[in-house]
VEXGUBA-782331 format. One line per 5 residues: number of its first residue (from 0); their letters; for each residue x, y, z of N, C-alpha, C. Coordinates in steps of 0.02 Angstrom, whole numbers. Each point is the difference from the previous one (the first is absolute). Layout:
// residues N
NUM> A> X Y Z X Y Z X Y Z ~ ...
***
This chain:
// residues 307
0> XXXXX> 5862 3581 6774 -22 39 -59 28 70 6 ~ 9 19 -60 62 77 9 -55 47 -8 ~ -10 63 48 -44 57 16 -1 18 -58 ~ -54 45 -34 9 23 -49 22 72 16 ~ 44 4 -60 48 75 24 76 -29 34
5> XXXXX> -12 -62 18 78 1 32 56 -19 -50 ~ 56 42 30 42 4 -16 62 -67 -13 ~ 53 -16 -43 55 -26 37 -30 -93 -60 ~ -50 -5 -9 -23 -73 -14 11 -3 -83 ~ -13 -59 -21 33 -17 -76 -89 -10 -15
10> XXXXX> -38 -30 53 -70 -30 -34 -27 61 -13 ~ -51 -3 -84 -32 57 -16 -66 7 13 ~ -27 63 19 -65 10 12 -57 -42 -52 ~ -67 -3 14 -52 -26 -34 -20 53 -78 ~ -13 -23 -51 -14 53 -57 -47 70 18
15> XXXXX> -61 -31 45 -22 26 28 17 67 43 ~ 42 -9 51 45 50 19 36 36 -50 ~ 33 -16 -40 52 24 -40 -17 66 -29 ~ -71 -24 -37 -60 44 -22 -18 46 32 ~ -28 4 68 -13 53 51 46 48 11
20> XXXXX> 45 -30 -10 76 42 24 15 49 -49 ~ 11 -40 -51 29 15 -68 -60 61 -24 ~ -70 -6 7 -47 55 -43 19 86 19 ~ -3 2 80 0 70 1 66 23 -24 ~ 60 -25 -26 44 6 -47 1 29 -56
25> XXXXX> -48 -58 -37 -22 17 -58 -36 69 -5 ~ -66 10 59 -22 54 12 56 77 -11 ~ 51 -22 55 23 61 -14 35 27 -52 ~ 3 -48 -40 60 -8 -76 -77 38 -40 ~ -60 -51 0 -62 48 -30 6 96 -1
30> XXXXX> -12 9 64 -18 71 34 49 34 -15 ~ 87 15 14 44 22 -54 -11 -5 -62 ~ -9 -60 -58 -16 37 -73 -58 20 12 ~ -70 -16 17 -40 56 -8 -13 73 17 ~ 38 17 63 32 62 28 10 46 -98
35> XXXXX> 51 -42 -20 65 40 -15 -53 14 -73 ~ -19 -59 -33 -28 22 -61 -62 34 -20 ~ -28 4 69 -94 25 7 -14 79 11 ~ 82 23 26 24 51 30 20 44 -91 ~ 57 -49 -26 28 23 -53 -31 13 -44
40> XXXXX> -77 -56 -30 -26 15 -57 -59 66 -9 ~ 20 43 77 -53 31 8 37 63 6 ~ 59 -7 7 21 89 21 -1 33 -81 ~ 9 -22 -66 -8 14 -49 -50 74 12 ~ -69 -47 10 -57 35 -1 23 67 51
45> XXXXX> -5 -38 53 28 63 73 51 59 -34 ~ 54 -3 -32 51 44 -22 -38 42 -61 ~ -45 -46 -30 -54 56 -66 -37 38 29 ~ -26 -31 65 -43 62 47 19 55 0 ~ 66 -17 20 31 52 56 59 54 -40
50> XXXXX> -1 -16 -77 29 15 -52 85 8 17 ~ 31 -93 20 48 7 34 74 -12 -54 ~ 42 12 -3 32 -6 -85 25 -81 14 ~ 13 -34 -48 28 -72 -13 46 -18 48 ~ 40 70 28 72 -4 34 -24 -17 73
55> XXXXX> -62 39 30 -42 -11 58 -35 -64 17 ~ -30 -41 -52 -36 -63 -22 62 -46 24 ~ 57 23 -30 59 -52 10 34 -25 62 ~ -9 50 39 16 20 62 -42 -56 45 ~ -49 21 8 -47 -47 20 -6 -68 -12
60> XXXXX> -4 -9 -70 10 -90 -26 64 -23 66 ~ 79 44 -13 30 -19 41 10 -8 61 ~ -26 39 23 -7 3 76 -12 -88 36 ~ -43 -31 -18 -31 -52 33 75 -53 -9 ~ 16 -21 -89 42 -25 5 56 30 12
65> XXXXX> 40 67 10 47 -4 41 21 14 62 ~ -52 -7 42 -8 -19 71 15 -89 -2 ~ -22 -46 -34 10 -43 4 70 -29 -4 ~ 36 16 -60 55 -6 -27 51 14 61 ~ -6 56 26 68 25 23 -39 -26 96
70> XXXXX> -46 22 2 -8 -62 70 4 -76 1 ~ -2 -40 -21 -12 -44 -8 58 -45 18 ~ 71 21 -8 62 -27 4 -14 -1 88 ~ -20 64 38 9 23 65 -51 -43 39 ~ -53 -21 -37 -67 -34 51 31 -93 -12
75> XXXXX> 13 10 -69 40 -91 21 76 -5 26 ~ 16 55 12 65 -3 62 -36 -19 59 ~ -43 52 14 -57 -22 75 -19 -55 11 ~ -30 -22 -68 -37 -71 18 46 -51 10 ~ 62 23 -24 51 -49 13 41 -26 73
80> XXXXX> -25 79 55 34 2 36 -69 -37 52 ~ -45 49 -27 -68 -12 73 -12 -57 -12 ~ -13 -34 -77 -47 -45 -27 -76 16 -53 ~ 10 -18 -41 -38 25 -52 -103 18 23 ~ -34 -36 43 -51 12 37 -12 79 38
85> XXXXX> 53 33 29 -37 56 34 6 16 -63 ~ 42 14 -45 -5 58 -79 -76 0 -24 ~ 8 -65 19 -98 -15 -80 -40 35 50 ~ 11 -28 87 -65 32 12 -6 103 23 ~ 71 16 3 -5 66 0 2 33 -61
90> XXXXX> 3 -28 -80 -15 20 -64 -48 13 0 ~ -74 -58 -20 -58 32 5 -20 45 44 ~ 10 11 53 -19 39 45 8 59 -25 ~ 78 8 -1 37 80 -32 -47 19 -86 ~ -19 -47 -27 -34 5 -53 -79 38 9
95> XXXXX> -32 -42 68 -66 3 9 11 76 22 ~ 25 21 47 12 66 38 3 55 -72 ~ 49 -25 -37 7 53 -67 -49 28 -31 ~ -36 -63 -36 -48 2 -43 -59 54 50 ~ -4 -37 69 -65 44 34 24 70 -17
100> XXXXX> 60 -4 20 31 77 15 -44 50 -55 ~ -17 -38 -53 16 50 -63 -75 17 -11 ~ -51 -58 11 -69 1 14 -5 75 73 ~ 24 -2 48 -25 38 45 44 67 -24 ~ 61 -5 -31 0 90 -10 -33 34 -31
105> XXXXX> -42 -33 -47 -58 15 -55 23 45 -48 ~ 75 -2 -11 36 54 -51 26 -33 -56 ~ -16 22 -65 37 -55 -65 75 19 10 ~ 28 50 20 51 7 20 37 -34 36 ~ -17 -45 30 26 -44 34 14 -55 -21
110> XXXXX> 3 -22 -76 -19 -61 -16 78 -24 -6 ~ 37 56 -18 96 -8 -4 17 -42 66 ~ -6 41 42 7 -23 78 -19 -77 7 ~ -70 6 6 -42 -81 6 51 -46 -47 ~ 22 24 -75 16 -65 -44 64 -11 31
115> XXXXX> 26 34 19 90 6 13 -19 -58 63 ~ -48 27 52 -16 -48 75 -7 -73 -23 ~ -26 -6 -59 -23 -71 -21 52 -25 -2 ~ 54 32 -47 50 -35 -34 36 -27 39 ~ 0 37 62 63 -5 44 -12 -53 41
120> XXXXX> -89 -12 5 -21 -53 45 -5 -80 -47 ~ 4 12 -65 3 -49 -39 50 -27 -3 ~ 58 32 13 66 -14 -16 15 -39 65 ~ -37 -3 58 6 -35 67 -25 -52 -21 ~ -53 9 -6 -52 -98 -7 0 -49 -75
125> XXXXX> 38 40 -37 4 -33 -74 52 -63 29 ~ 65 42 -8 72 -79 11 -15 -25 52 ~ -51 16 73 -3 -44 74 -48 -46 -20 ~ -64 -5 -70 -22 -24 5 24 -57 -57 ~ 42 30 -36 41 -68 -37 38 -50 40
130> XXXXX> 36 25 48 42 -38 38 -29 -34 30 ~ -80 16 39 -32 -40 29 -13 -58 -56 ~ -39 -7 -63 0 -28 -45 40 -49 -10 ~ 67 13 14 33 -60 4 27 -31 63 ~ -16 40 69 25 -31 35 -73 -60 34
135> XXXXX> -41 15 -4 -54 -35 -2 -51 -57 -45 ~ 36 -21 -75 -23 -33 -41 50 -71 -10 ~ -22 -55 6 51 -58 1 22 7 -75 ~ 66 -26 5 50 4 -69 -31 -30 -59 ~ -5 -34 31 -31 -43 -86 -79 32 -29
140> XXXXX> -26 45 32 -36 70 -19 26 68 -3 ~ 40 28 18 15 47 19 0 3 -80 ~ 1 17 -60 -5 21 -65 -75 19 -24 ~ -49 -61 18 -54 4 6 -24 68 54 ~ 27 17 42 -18 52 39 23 55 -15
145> XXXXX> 54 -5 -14 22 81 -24 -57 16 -84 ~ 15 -54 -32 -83 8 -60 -58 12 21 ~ -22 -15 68 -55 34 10 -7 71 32 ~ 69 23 32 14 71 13 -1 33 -48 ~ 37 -29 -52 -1 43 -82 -61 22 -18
150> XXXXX> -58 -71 2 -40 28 -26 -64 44 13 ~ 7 -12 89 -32 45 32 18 73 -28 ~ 46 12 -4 34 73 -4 -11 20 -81 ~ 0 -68 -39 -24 34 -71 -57 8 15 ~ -46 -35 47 -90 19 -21 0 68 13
155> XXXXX> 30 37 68 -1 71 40 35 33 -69 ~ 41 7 -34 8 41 -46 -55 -9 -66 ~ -6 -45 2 -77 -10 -52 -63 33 7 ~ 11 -9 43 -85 22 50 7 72 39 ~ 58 11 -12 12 70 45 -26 54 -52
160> XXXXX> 35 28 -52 -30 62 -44 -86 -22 -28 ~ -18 -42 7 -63 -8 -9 -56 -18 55 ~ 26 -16 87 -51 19 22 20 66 32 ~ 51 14 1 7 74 38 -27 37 -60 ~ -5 -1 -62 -43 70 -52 -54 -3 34
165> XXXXX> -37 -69 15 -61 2 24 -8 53 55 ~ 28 -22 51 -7 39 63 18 50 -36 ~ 60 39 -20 6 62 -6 -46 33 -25 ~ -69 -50 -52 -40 48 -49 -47 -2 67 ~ -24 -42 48 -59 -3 52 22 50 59
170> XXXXX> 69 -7 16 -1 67 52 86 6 -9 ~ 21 30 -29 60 21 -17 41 -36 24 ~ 66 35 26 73 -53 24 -22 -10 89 ~ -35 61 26 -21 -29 58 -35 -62 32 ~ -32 -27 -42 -56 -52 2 54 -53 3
175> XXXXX> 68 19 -85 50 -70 -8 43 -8 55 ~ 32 70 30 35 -31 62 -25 -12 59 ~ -84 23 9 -25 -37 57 20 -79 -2 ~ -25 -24 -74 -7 -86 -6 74 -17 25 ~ 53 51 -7 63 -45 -18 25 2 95
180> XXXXX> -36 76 18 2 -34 92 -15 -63 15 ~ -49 0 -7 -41 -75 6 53 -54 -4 ~ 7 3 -60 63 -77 -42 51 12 32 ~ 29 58 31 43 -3 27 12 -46 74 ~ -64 30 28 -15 -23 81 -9 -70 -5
185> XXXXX> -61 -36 -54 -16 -57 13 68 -52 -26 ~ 52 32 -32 70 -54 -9 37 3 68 ~ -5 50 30 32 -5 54 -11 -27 66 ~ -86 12 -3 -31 -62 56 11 -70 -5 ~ -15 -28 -83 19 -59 -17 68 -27 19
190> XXXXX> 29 45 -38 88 -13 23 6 -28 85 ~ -22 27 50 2 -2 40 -26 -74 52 ~ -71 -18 -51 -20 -34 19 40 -59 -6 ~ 21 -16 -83 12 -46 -32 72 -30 6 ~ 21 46 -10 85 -5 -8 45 -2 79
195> XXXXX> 32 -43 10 51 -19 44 24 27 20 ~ 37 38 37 74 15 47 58 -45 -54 ~ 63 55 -46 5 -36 -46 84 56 37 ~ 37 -48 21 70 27 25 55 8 -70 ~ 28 57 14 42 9 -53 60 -49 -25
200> XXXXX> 20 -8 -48 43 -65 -25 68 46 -14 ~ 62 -30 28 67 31 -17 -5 14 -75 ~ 35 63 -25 28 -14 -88 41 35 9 ~ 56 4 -48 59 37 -37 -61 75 -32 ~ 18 70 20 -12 47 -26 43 35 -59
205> XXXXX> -41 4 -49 34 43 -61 36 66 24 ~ 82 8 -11 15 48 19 3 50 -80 ~ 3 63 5 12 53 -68 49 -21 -35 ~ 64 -13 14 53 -37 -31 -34 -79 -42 ~ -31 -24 16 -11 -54 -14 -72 5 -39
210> XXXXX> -52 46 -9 -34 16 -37 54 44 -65 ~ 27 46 3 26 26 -65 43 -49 -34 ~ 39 -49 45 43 -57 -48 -80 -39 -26 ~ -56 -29 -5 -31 -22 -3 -46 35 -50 ~ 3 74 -4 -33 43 -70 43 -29 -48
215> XXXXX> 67 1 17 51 -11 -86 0 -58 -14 ~ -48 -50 20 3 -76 -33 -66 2 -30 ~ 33 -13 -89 -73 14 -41 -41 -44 11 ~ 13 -64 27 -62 -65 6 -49 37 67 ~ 27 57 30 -44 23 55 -33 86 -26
220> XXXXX> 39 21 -23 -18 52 -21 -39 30 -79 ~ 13 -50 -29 -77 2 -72 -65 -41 22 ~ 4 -34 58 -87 -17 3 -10 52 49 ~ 31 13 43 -21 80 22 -29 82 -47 ~ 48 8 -28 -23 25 -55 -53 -11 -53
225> XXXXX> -11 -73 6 -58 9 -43 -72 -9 35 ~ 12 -23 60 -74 19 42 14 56 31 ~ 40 54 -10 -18 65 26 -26 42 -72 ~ 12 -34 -55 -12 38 -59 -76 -38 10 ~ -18 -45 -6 -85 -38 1 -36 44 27
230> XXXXX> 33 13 81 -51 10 55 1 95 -12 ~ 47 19 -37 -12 73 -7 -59 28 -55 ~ -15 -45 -45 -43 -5 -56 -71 -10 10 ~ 7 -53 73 -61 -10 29 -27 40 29 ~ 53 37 42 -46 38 52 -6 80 -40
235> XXXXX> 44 1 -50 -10 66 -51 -86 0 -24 ~ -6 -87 -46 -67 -7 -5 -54 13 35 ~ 10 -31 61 -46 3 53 -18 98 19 ~ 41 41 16 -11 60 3 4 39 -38 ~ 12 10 -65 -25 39 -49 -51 -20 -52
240> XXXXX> -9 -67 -7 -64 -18 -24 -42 9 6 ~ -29 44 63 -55 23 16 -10 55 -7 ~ 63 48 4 -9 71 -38 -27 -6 -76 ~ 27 -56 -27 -34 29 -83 -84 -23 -7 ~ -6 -49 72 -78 -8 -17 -32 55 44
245> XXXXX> 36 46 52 -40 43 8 5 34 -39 ~ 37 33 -66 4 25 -31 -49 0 -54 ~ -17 -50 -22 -49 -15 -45 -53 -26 50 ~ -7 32 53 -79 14 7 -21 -53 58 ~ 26 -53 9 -23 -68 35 21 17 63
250> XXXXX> -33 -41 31 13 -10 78 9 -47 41 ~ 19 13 44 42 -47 79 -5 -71 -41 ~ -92 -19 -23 0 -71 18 19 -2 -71 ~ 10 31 -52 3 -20 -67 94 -5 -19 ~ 25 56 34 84 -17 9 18 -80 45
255> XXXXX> -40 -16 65 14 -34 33 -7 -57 -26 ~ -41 -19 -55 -31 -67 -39 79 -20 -36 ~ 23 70 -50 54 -16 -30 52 -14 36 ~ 30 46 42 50 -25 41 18 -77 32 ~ -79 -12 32 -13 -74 7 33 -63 -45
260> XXXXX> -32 29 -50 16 -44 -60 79 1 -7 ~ 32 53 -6 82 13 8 20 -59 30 ~ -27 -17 61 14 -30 77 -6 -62 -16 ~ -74 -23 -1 -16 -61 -32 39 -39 -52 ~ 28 45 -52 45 -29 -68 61 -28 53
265> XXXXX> 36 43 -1 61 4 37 -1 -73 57 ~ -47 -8 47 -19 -80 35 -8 -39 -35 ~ -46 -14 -42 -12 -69 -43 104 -7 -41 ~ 20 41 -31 40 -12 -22 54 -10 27 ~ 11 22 60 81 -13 49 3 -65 4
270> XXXXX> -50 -46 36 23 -82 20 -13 -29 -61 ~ -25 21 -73 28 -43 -44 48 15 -29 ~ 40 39 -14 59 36 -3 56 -30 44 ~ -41 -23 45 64 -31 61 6 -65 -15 ~ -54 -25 -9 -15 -79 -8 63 -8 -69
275> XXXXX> -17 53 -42 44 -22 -64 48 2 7 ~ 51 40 54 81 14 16 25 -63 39 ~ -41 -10 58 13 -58 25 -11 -86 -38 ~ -35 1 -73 22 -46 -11 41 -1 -51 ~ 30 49 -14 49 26 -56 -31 -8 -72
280> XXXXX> -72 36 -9 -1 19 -57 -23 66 -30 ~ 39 40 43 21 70 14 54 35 30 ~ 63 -12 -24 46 45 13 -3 78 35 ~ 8 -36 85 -5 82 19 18 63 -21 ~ 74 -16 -26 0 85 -49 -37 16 -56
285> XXXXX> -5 -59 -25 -56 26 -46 -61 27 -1 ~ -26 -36 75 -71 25 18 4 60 40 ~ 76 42 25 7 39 27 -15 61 -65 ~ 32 -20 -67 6 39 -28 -62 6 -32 ~ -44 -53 2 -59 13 -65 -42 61 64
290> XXXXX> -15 -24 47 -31 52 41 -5 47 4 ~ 62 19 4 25 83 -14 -4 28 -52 ~ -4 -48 -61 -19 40 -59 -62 -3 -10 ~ -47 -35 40 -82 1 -18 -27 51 42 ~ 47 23 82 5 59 31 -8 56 -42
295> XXXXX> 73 10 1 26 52 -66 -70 15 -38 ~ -17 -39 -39 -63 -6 -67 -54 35 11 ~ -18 -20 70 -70 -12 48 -9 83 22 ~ 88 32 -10 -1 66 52 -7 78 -47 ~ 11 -49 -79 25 45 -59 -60 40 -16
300> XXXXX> 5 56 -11 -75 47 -40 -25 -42 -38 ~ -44 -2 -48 -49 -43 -41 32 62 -65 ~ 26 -40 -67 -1 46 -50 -63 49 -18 ~ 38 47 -26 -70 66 -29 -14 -22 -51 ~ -73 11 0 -5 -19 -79 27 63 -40
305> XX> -13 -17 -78 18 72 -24 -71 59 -9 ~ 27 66 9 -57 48 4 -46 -11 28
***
């Protein structure tokens, strides 16, 4: 009978196992979107406090995701070399350490610092914990599993601007990044427990030459473009949407409800949206394009009335 965890064999683990393995995965795919959106739907409010201009607000939204972006190439080089396992379990960690960090300096000033620490630690355990995802799910699931990573990570953006308003209205952002220590630590004990000794697999690395020939081929470079135009709309939504409800008066949990809802729409509608491309009765450019114009629509002032 083949150890579980060993290496080298064709026979697949029990469902049972697969599951154990596979959750604190999911977990950590959770704890990144909720990090990112529980954080976002709240600095609105934080920047009205602190009477910080739009340009300052912006700053911040970015920070988290571009720590991610531009690390992220460098931590799945690592995982490529070490093996994708130490990344996940020194992510949360670097996450858990952050978040405390920002609880014990007891300064709102610090919150740049802390989000930038997140990002950078997100950008470690996000792709180590995809790769685990597939290097651990038998093939003829492995679709089924990456759908349940998805949708872990839509619930954490769902659930993120609406239970972090909470916390933020019960004890401000200190209380939210205590919790997110927590989520941080307990993915990384799990990880530990659960998950295998998972040795790195040879690949061909993308060299710069071979990424820029690869921008100028439009079958690669307009669905890029149009999920960087989606995801810019989203996360525009996500952090200034809460300035106009602090603006008109509402708070943490009353921005965080809407944002939610942002979140929520956006999930229910992706996998049927997908379902319809993949059985072709939706033309991906077309559905590239209606998007962007319901984007576009979604982003436009509301006409004045007259006088």
């Amino acid at each position: 009978m083949t150890a579980p965890g060993q290496e080298g064999t064709t026979a697949e683990p029990p469902s049972q196992l697969v599951r154990w393995r596979l959750a604190p995965l999911w977990a950590a795919g959770f704890v990144t979107a909720f990090a990112a959106h529980a954080i976002a739907a709240n600095l609105g409010g934080y920047a009205t406090g602190r009477h910080a201009s739009l340009l300052e607000l912006g700053v911040l939204l970015a920070l988290y995701d571009g720590a991610e972006v531009l690390l992220k190439p460098a931590f799945g080089a690592l995982a490529d070399r070490i093996g994708p396992r130490p990344v996940l379990l020194g992510g949360p960690l670097a996450f858990a350490a952050s978040s405390a960090g920002f609880v014990l300096a007891g300064e709102p000033d610090a919150l740049a610092a802390a989000r930038l620490a997140q990002g950078a630690a997100a950008a470690a355990f996000s792709p180590a914990a995809a790769a685990l995802v597939a290097r651990h799910s038998p093939s003829h699931q492995r679709g089924r599993a990456f759908g349940s990573y998805g949708a872990w990570k839509g619930l954490g953006y769902t659930l993120g601007p609406l239970l972090g308003g909470a916390l933020v209205t019960l004890g401000g952002f200190p209380l939210l990044f205590g919790l997110l220590a927590g989520l941080g630590l307990a993915v990384a004990g799990w990880t530990a427990v659960a998950v295998p000794a998972t040795p790195p697999l040879p690949r061909a690395r993308e060299t710069l030459v071979g990424l820029v020939s690869r921008l100028g081929q439009p079958a690669f470079l307009g669905p890029v473009l149009a999920l960087a135009g989606a995801t810019a709309a989203l996360s525009a939504a996500v952090g200034f949407l809460p300035v106009r409800g602090a603006a008109a008066g509402l708070g943490p949990l009353a921005t965080g409800a809407a944002v939610s809802l942002l979140a929520l729409t956006a999930a229910l509608i992706q996998p049927r949206v997908g379902r319809a491309a993949d059985a072709g009765r939706l033309p991906v450019p077309a559905g590239m394009a209606a998007g962007l114009a319901l984007a576009a629509a979604g982003s436009s002032p509301p006409p004045r009335s007259p006088g």
